[in-house]
C-alpha positions in Angstrom: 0.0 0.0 0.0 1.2 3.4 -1.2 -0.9 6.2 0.5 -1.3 9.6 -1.8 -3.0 12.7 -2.8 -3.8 13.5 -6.5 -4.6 17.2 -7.0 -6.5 18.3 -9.8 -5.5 22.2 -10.6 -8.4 22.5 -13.4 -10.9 21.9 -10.5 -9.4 23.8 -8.0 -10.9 27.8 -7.5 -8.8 29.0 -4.4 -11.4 28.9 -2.1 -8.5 27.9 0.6 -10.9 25.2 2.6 -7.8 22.7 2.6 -5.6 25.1 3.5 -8.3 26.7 6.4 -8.7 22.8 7.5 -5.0 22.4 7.5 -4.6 25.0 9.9 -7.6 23.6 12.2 -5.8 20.4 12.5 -2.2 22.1 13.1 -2.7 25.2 14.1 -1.5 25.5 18.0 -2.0 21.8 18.6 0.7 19.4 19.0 -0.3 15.6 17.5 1.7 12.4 18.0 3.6 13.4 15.1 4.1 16.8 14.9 4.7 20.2 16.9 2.1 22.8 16.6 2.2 24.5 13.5 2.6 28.3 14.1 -0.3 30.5 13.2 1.5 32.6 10.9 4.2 32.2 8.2 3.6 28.2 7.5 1.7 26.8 4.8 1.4 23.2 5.0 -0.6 23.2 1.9 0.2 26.2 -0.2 -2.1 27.6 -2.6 0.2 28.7 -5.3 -1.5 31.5 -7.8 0.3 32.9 -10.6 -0.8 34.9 -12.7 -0.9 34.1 -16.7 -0.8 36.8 -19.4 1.6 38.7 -21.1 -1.2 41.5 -21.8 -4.1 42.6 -20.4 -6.2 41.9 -22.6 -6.3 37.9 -21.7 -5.2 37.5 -17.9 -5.6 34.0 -16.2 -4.6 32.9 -13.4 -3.4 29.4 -12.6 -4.2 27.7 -9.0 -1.4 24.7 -7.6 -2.0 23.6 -4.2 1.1 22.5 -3.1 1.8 20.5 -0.1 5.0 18.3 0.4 5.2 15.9 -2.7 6.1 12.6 0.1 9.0 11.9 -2.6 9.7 8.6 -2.6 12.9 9.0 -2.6 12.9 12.5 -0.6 15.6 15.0 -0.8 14.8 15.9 3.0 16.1 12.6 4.6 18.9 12.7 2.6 20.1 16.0 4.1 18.4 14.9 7.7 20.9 13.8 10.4 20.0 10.5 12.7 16.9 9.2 11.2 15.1 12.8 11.9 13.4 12.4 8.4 11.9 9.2 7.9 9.6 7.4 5.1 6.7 5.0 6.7 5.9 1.8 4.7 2.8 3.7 3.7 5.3 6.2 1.9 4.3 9.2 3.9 7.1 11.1 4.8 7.8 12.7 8.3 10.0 14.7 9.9 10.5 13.7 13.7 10.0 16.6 15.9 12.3 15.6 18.1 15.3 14.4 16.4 15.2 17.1 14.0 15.7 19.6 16.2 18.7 22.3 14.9 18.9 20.6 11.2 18.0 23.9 9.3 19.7 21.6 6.2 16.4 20.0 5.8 14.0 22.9 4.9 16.7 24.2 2.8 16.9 20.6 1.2 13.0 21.0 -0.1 13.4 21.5 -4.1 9.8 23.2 -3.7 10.3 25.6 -0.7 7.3 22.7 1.3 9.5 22.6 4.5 9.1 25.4 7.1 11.4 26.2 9.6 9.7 27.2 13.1 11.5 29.6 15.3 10.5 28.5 18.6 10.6 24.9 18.8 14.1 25.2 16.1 12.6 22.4 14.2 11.7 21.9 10.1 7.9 21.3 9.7 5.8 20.1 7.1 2.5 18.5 5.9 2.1 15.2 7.4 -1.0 13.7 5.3 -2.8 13.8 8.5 -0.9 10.5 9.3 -2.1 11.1 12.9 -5.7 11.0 12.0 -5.0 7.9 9.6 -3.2 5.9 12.4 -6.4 6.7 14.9 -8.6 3.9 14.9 -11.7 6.5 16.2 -10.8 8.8 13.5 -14.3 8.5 11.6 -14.9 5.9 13.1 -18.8 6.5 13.5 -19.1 5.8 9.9 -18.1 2.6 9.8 -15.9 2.6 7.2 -11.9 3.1 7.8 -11.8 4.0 3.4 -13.7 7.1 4.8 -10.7 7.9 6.4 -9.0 11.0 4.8 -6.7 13.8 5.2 -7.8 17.2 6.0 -7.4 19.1 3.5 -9.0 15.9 1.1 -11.8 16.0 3.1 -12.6 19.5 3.2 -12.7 20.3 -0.6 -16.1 21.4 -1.8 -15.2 20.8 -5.3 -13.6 17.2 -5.5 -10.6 18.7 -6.5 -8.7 16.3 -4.2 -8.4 12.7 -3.9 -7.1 10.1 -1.4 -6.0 6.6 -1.7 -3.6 4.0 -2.2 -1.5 4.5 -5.2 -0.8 0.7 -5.6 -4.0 0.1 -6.2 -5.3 0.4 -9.8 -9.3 0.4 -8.7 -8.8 2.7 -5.9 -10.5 6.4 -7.1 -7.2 8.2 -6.6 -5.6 6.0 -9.3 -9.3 6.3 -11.5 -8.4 9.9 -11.4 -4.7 9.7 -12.5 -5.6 7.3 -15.5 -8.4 9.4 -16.7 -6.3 12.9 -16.3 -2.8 14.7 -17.1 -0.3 13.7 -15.2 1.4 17.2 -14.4 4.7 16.6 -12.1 5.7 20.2 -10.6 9.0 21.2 -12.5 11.3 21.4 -9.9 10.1 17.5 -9.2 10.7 16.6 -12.9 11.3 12.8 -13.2 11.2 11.7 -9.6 8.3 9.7 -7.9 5.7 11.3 -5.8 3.2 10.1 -3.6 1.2 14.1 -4.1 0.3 13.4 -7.8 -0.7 17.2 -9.6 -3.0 16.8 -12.3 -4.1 19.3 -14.9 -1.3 22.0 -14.2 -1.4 24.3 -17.0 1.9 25.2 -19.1 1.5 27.8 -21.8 -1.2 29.5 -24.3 -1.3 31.3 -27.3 -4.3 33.2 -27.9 -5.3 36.2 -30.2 -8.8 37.9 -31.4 -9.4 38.1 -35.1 -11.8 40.5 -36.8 -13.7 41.1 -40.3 -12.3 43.7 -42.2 -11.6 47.0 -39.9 -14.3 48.9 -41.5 -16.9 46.4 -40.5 -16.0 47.0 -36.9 -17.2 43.4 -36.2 -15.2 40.1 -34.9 -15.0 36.6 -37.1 -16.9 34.3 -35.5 -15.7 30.5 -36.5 -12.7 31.3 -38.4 -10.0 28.5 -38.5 -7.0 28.9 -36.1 -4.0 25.9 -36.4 -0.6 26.0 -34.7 2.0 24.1 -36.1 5.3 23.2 -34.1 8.1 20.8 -34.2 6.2 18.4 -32.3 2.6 18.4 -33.1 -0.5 20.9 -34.4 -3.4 21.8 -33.0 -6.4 23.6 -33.8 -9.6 25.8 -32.7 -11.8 28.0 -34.0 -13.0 31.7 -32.6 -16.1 32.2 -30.2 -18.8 34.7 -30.8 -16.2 37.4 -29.2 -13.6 36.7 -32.3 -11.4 35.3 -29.7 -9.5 32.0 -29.8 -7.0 30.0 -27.0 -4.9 27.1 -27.0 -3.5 26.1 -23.9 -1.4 23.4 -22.5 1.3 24.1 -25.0 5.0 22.5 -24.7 7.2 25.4 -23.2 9.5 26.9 -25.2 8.4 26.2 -28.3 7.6 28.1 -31.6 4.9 28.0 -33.2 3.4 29.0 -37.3 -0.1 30.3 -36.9 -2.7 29.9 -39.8 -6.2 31.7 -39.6 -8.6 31.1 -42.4 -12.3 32.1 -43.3 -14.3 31.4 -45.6 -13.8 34.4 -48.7 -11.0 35.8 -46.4 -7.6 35.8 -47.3 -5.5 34.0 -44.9 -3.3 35.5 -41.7 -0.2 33.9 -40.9 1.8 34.5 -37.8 4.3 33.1 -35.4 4.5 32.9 -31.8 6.6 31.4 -29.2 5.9 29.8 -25.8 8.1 31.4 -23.6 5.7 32.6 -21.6 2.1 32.5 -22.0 1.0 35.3 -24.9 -1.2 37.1 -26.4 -0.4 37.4 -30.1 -2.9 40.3 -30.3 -5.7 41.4 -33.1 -5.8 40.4 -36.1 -7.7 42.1 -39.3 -8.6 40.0 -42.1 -9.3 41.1 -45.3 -10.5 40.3 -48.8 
């Protein structure tokens, strides 16, 4: 049994409930695994925004929550000193509050900043997948069902952005959800086995508007966009606004941009993936 969270970015909308429960659970409480979380300045599950656009005419904004990936080889307990960070046979990772007293190396060993260091007790913290609330046999245990059992911030999602499970198991819903979505590994994690699967994490778009002929002050509806690059094409059309989008592009890439219309003469432009961009507006003609 390999115990994990898949997080799907598409379905998340900041609404910070797993981080809010996160803080219920940790927040001033010591647990049988952990010293209390501070109230400020620690985010076991970090909801990571960034803003997408190169122009303001087409701003997005992505949404990673982000708590520690439970590497299963982590970077953490290779910097740690006397067993203070240790993997469980369920691959959960934690970081013993007493023997890891003083090691500063292991925050800093974190390749995405998910280890906090807390002043007062001198220790590195960090999510623990509510390992203390899996291990308690009265955890949810009114239900009747230990499957029920699930971390916090799982739990407290109101749009089944989340899931929990065992990894090893191909029926289990967690590993449903991987199969039927993109597998999105955070870059700084790129090629190495996590037990906090991201889903869905967007990389780039191109996008543009396209209008009639300026004089007609109006926007082509269902024109042909296609974007060809080295390694594949792909194609929309514009919505009743003139505008058209493709995301999830390969970064760094550049791309040849074709717009046709029926009795239009085509547009042809190129665009790179650098960063996500706006190509602009563009005028067709007869």
């Amino acid at each position: 049994m390999r115990l994990g969270i898949a997080i799907d970015s598409r379905m998340c909308m900041a609404c910070y409930c797993c981080f809010t429960a996160c803080k219920d659970e940790h927040a001033g409480f010591d647990t049988a695994l952990s010293k209390a979380q501070p109230q400020m300045g620690q985010f076991w599950i970090d909801i990571r925004e960034t803003e997408r656009s190169d122009s303001s005419r087409r701003i997005k904004v992505s949404t990673v929550p982000t708590p520690c990936s439970h590497c299963q080889d982590p970077a953490c307990a290779k910097a740690a000193k006397d067993g203070a960070v240790y993997k469980r046979p369920d691959g959960i990772v934690i970081i013993d509050p007493e023997k890891s007293k003083g090691q500063k190396a292991i925050v800093d060993a974190c390749p995405i900043n998910a280890i906090y260091w807390n002043e007062e007790y001198q220790i590195p913290q960090k999510c623990t997948m509510c390992a203390e609330l899996l291990d308690d046999p009265n955890y949810l245990a009114y239900l009747g069902d230990p499957k029920l059992k699930k971390p916090r911030c799982v739990e407290a999602c109101p749009n089944n952005a989340m899931f929990f499970g065992d990894l090893d198991d191909p029926n289990s819903d967690i590993s449903k959800a991987i199969a039927a979505n993109k597998v999105t590994q955070l870059r700084e994690l790129e090629g190495k086995e996590t037990n906090v699967v991201h889903l869905n994490v967007p990389t780039r778009y191109l996008a543009g508007t396209v209008y009639l002929p300026e004089e007609l002050e109006e926007v082509a509806i269902g024109a042909s966009v296609t974007l060809k690059g080295k390694n594949g094409t792909y194609t929309t059309t514009t919505n009743y606004f003139g505008d058209w989008e493709v995301e999830d592009l390969p970064i760094g890439e550049t791309f040849d941009i074709t717009i046709t219309h029926a009795d239009y003469k085509p547009i042809t432009l190129s665009a790179a993936t650098d960063s996500d961009h706006y190509v602009g507006m563009a005028y067709l003609s007869k």
